[in-house]
KOLRO-536525 format. One line per field, with one value per residue (C-alpha): residue number from 0; residue in three letters; x, y, z. Coordinates in steps of 0.1 Angstrom, whole numbers, always signed. Last residue first. Layout:
N
torfi: [NUM_...] .
kolke: [Ala_...] .
c1: [X_...] .
c2: [Y_...] .
c3: [Z_...] .
//
This chain:
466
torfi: [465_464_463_462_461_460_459_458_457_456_455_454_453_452_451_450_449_448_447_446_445_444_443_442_441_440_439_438_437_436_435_434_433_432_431_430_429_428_427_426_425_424_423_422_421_420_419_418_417_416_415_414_413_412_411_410_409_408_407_406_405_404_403_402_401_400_399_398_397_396_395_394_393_392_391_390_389_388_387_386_385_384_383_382_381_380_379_378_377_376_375_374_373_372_371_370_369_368_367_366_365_364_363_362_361_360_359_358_357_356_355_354_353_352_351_350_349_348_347_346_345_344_343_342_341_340_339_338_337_336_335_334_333_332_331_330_329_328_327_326_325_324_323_322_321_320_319_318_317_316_315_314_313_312_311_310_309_308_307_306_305_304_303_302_301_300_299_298_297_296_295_294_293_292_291_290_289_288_287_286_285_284_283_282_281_280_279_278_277_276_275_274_273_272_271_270_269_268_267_266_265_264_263_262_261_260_259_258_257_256_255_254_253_252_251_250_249_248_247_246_245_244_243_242_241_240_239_238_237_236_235_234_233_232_231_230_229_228_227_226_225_224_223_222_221_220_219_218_217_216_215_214_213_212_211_210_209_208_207_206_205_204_203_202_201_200_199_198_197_196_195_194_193_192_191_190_189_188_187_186_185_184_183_182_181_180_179_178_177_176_175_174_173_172_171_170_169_168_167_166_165_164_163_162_161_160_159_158_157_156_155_154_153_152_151_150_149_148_147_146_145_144_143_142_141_140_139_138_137_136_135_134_133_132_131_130_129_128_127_126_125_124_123_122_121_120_119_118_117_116_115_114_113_112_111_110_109_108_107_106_105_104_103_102_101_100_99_98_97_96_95_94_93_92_91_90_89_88_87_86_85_84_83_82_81_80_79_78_77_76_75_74_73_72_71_70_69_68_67_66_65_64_63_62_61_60_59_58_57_56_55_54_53_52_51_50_49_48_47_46_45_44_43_42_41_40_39_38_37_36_35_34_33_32_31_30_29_28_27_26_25_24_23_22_21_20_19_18_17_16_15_14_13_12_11_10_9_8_7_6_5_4_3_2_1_0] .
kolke: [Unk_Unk_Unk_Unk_Unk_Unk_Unk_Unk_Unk_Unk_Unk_Unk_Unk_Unk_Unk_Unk_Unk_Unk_Unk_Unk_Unk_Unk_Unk_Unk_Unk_Unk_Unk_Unk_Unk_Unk_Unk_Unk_Unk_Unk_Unk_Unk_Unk_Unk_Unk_Unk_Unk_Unk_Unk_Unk_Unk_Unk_Unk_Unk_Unk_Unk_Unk_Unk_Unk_Unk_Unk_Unk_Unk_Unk_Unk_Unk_Unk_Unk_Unk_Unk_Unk_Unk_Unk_Unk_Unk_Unk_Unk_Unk_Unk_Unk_Unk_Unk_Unk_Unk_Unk_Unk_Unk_Unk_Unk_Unk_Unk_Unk_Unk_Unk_Unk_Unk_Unk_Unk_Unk_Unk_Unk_Unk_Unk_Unk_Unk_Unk_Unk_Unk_Unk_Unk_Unk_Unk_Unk_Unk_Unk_Unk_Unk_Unk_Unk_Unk_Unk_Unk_Unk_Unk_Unk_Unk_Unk_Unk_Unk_Unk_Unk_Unk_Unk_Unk_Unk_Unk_Unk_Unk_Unk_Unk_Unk_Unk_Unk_Unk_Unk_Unk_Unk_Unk_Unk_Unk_Unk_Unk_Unk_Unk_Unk_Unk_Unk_Unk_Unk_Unk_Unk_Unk_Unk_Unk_Unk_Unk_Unk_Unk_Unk_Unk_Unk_Unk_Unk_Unk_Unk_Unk_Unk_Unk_Unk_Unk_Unk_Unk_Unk_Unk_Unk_Unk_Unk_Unk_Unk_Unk_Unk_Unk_Unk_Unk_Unk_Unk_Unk_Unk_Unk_Unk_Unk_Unk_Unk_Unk_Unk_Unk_Unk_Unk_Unk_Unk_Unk_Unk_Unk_Unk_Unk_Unk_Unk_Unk_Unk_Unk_Unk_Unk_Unk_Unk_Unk_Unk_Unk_Unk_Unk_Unk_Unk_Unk_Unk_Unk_Unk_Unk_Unk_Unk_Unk_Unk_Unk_Unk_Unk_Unk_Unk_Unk_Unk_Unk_Unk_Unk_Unk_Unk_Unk_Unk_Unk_Unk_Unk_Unk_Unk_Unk_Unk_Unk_Unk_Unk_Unk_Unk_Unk_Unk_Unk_Unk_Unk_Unk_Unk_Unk_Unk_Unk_Unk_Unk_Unk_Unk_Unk_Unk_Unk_Unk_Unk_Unk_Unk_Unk_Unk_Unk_Unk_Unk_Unk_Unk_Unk_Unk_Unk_Unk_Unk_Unk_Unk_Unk_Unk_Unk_Unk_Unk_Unk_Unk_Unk_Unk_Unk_Unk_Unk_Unk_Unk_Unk_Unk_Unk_Unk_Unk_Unk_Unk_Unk_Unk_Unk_Unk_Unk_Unk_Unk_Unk_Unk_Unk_Unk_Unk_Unk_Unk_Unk_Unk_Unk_Unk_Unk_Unk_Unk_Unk_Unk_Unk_Unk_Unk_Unk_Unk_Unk_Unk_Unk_Unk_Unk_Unk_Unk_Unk_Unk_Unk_Unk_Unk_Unk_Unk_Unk_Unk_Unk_Unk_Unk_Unk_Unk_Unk_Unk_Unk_Unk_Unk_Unk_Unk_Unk_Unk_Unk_Unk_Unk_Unk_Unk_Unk_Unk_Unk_Unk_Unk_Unk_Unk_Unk_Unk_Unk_Unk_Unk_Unk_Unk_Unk_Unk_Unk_Unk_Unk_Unk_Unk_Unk_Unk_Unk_Unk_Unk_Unk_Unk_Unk_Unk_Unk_Unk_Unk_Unk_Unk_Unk_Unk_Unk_Unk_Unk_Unk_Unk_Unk_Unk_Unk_Unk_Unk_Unk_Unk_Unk_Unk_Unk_Unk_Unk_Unk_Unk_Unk_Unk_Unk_Unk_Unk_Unk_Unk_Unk_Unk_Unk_Unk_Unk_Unk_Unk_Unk_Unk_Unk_Unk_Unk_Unk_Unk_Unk_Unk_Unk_Unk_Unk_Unk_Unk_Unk_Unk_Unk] .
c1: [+1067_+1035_+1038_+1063_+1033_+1007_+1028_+1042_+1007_+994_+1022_+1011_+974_+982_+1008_+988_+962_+992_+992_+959_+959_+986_+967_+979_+982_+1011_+1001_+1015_+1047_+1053_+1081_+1082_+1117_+1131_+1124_+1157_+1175_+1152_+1120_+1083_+1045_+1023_+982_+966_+931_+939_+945_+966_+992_+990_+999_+1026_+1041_+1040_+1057_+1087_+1095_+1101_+1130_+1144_+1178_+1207_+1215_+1235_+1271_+1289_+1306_+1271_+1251_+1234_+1203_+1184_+1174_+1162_+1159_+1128_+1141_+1114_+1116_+1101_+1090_+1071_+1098_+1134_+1144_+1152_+1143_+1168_+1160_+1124_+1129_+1144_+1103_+1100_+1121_+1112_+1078_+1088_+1109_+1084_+1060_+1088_+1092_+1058_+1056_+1087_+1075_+1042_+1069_+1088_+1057_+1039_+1070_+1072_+1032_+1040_+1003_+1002_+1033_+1020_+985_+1003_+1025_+993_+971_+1002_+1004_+969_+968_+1002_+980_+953_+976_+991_+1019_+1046_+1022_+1037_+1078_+1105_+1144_+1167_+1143_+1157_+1196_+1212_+1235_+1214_+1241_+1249_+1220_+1219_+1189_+1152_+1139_+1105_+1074_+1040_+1009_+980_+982_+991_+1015_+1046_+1039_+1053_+1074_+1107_+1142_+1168_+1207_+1230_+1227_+1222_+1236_+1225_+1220_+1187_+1175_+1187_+1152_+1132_+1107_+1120_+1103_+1109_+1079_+1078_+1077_+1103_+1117_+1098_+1110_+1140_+1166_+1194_+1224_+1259_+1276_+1310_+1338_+1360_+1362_+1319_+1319_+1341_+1320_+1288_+1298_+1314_+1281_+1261_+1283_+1277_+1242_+1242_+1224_+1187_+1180_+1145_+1150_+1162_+1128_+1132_+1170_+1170_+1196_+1186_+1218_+1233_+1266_+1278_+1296_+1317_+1358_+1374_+1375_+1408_+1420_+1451_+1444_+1432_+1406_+1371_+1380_+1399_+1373_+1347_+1364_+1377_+1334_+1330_+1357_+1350_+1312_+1319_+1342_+1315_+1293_+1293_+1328_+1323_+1330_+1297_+1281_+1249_+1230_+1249_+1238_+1261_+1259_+1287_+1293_+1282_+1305_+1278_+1293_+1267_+1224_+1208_+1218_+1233_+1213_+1180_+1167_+1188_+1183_+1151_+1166_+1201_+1190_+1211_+1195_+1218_+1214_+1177_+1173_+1186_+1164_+1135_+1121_+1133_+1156_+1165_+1194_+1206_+1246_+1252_+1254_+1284_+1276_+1298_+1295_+1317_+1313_+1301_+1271_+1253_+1262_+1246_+1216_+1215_+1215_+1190_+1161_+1161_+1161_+1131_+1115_+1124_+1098_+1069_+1047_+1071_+1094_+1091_+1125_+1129_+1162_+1171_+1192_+1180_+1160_+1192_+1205_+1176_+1161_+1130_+1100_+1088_+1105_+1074_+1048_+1063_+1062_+1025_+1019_+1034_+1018_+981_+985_+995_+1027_+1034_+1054_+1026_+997_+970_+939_+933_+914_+875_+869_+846_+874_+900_+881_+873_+908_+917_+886_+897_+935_+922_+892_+915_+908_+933_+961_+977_+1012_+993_+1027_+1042_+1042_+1007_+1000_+1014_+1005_+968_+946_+922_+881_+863_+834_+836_+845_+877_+874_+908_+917_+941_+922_+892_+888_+862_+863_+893_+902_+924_+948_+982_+1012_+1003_+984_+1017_+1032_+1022_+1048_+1030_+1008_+968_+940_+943_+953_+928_+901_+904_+908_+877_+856_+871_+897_+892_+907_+902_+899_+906_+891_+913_+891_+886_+908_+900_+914_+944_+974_+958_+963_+1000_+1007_+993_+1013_+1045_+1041_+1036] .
c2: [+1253_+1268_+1288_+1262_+1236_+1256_+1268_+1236_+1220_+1252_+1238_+1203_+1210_+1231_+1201_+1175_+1194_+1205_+1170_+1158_+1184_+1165_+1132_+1101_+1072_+1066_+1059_+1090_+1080_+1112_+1109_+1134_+1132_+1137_+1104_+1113_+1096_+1090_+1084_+1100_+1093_+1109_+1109_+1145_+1151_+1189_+1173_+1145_+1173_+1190_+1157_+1150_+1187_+1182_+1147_+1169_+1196_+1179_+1159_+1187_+1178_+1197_+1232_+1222_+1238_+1207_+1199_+1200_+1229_+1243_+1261_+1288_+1266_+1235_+1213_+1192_+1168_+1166_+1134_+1120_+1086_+1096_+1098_+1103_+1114_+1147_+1185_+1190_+1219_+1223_+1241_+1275_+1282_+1306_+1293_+1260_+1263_+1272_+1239_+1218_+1232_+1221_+1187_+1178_+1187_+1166_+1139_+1139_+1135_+1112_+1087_+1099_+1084_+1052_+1049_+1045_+1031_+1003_+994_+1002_+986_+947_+949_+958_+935_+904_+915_+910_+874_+864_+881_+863_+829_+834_+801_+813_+804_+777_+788_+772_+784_+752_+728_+716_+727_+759_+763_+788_+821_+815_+818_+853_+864_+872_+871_+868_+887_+885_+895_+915_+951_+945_+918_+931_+967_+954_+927_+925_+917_+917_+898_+896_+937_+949_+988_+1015_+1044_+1048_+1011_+1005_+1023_+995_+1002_+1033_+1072_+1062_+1044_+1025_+989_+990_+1015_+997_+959_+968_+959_+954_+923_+924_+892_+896_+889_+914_+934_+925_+945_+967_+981_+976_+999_+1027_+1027_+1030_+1059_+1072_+1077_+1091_+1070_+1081_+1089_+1090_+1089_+1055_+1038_+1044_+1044_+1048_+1026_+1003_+982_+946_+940_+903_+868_+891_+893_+890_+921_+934_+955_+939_+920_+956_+946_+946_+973_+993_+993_+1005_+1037_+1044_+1042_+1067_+1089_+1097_+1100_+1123_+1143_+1146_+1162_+1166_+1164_+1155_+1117_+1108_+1133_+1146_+1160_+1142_+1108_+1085_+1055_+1046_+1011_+982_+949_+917_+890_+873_+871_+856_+891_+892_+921_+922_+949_+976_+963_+979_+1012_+1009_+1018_+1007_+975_+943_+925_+931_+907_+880_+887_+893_+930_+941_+957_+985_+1005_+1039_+1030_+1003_+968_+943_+907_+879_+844_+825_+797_+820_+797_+792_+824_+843_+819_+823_+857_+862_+846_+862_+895_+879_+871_+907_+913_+895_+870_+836_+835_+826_+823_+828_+829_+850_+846_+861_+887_+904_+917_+921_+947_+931_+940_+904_+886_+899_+893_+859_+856_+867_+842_+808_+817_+819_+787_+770_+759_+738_+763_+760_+759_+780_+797_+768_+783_+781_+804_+831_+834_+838_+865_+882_+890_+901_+924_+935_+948_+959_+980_+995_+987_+1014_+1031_+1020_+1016_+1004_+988_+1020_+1018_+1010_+1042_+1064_+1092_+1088_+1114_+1118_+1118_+1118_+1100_+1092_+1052_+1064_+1073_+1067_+1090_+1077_+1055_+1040_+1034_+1024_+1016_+1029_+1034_+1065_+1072_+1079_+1083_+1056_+1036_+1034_+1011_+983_+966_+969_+940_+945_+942_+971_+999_+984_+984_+1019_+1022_+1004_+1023_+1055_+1078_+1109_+1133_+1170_+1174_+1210_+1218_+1237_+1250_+1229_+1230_+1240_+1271_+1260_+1291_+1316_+1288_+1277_+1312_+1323_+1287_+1302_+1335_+1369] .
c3: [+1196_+1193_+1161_+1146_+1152_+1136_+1108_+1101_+1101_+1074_+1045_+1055_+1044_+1014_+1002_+1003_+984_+955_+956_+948_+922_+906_+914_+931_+918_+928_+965_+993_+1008_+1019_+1056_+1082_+1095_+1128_+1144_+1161_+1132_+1106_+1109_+1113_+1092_+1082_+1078_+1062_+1074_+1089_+1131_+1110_+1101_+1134_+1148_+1121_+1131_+1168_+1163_+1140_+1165_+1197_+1177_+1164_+1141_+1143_+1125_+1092_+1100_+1077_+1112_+1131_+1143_+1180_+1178_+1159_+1127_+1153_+1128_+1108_+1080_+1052_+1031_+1003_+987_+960_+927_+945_+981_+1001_+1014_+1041_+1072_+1069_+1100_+1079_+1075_+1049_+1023_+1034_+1022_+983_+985_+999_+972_+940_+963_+960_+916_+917_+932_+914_+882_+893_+907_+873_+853_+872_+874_+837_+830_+815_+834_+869_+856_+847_+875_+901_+884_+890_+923_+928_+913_+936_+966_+959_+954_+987_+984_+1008_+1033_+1052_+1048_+1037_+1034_+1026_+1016_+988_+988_+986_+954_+935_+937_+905_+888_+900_+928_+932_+965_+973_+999_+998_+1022_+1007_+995_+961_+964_+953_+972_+1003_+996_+975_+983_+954_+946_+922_+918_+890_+880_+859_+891_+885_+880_+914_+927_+906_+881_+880_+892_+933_+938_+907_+919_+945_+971_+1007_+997_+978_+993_+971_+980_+965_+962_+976_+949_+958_+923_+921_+952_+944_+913_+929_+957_+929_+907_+942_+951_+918_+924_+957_+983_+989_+1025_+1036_+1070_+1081_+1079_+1039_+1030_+995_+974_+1003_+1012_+1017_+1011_+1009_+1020_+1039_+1034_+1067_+1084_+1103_+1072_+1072_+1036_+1025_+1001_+1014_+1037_+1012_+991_+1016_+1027_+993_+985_+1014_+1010_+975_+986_+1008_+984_+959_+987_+1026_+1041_+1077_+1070_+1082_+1059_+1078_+1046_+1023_+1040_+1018_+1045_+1068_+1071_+1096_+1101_+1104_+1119_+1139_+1142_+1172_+1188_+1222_+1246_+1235_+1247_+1230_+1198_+1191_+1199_+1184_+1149_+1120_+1114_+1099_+1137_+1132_+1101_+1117_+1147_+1125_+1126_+1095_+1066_+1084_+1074_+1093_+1095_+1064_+1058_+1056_+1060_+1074_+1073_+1038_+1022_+993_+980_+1017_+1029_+999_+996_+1035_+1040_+1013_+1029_+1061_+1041_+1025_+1058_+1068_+1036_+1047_+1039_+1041_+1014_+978_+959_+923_+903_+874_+845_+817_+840_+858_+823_+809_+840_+856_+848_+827_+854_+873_+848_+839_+878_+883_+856_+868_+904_+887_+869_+900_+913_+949_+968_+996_+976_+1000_+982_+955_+927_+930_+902_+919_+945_+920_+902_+931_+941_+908_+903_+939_+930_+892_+911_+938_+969_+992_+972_+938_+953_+983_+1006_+1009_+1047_+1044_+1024_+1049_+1029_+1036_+1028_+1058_+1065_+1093_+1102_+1135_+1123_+1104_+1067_+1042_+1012_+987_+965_+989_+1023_+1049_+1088_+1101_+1142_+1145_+1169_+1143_+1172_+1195_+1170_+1143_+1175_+1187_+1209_+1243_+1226_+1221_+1250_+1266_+1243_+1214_+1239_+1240_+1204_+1195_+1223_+1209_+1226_+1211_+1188_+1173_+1135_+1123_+1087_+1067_+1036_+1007_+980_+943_+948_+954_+941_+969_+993_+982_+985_+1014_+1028_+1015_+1038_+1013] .
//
């Protein structure tokens, strides 16, 4: 019996497949004329929305989808939740200031008791607080100078499939050459890149413990050797799970080894934890599963419960920049500051770290059963509910580990099929080769097994016609 017969005869409760087909709408016709040649989630997801609630979004036919895109993780409690817009109201009905610039309010004082309130002891007794303009690659902007600024010293190491934004300081720490490629000369100097734990695709060729031997000997010797070419950086930036880069979560004692030298070497070591944070991967905070504290942390996206806001929290020490040094008009979003503070308040109410690990594992369990019958689902990765499925060609060409390469044709057939049953996706990774879940955490356990049924029947589809 095929996995998705299965899933099906194990769903009872789930509506049958209902096929969506797609047309250019006035809105996203005019869309295509009239907005930037940069857009980019409309090319591949052509919906126009008009209403959304929890996890499911309508577009203006009519049609319903569940949406595991979730603003690029940014709705940890999915779309209009009543804590997010009861917070929102509230500070409209009370007539509180709605732009502050870095001037404090009572309603910025408490969302960052309530986010200090989160954060590991050891990091929390003697945090630091920057707010940076509304998104997260302004954070990253953010933390290369604090760490320049209070080493002395330039360079940054970051690792092979990173992003951490859009920003041209930002972009020179990003793995992928595509957006780069236009640019030529990057604004942004001295960053050296490093190879990242990918198990799946070991850089080193070695795949497991021994990967991630040579790895971290890799790095220490860099940061020590005094002929090792590189002068010592002012830090290491990484994402303990690389989101954009295909959901790639570092092993656990490689990120016990990279904090290790790092502190050795003196070099401030930098998380980044704008897509990862807030419960998404089963902690509080995806660094949380490996023990360590970094000095330094990005966060956006889910921090300000679906409306702009981005900070940086970082070691006393580091906190030698002067006034004025990183600014930024509205760093001062007091609804979003009053909705991040509901979403803190609910995640740890609730133990949205514990449901995100366990819906996670519940996902996984029915990738798992899939992939036994379809050998495309080649790697089945991440942590809590940010997960990965990287799509291969099982009958072609292999690398050094003998995994069969990845199949970029596959994996956009499979996220359209996906959206043609209701289910929004999204692709990364190298090749765009990975469908990405980053469903909100509150979803439901039979809410899963649903997401699963529909994706389960979009690889059949698209492996049947491929």
């Amino acid at each position: 019996m095929s996995t998705v017969s299965r899933l099906a005869q194990a769903l009872p409760a789930c509506v049958p497949e209902t096929l969506y087909t797609f047309r250019e709408s006035p809105l996203l016709l005019r869309q295509q004329q009239q907005e930037s040649n940069a857009r980019s989630y409309p090319r591949r997801i052509p919906l126009a929305l008009k209403r959304a609630r929890g996890i499911h979004v309508e577009d203006v036919e009519g049609r319903q989808f569940i949406d595991c895109l979730a603003g690029a993780g940014t709705l940890a409690l999915g779309h209009n939740h009543p804590v997010v817009v009861e917070a929102i109201q509230r500070v409209l009905a009370d007539e509180l200031p709605l732009h502050t610039l870095d001037l404090t309010t009572p309603v910025k004082d408490q969302f960052v008791q309530d986010l200090f309130a989160v954060l590991p002891e050891s990091l929390r007794r003697d945090a630091k607080i920057q707010f940076c303009g509304p998104t997260g690659t302004d954070a990253v902007e953010a933390a290369l100078k604090l760490v320049r600024t209070a080493t002395g010293r330039s360079t940054v190491l970051a690792f092979q499939g990173g992003y951490h934004g859009m920003t041209q300081g930002a972009l020179s720490l990003m793995g992928s050459l595509g957006p780069k490629k236009a640019l030529g000369a990057l604004l942004g100097s001295g960053v050296q890149f490093m190879p990242y734990p990918y198990d799946y695709r070991c850089p080193f060729g070695l795949g497991g413990e021994a990967g991630v031997r040579a790895n971290l000997h890799y790095l220490e010797n860099l940061l020590l050797d005094p002929e090792a070419g590189v002068q010592l950086p002012a830090a290491v930036i990484l994402e303990v799970v690389q989101g954009e880069g295909g959901v790639i979560p570092a092993d656990i004692e490689w990120l016990r080894g990279v904090r290790r030298i790092t502190e050795k070497a003196g070099v401030a070591l930098i998380v980044d934890e704008i897509q990862s944070g807030f419960a998404r991967t089963g902690r509080m905070f995806a660094f949380e599963h490996a023990g360590i504290v970094p000095d330094v942390v990005t966060l956006s996206k889910a921090i300000g419960g679906s409306l702009p806001l981005a900070v940086v929290v970082y070691r006393d020490w580091l906190d030698t920049w002067a006034p004025g040094a990183h600014a930024g008009t509205f760093r001062g979003n007091q609804m979003a500051m009053a909705a991040g503070s509901a979403v803190i308040d609910y995640l740890v109410e609730h133990r949205l770290d514990e449901h995100a690990h366990a819906m996670g594992q519940r996902l996984r369990g029915h990738l798992q059963h899939l992939q036994r019958d379809y050998p495309q689902l080649g790697d089945i990765r991440g942590r809590g509910l940010m997960l990965g499925v990287e799509l291969v060609d099982p009958q072609g060409a292999r690398d050094a580990l003998g995994h069969p390469l990845a199949s970029p044709e596959l994996a956009p057939k499979v996220q359209r099929e996906c959206l043609r049953r209701g289910l929004i996706l999204e692709l990364g990774g190298r090749h765009g080769a990975v469908v990405r879940f980053l469903p909100p955490l509150i979803i439901s356990a039979e809410q899963i097994d649903e997401v699963a049924e529909r994706f389960a029947r979009a690889v059949q589809a698209a492996v049947a016609s491929d």
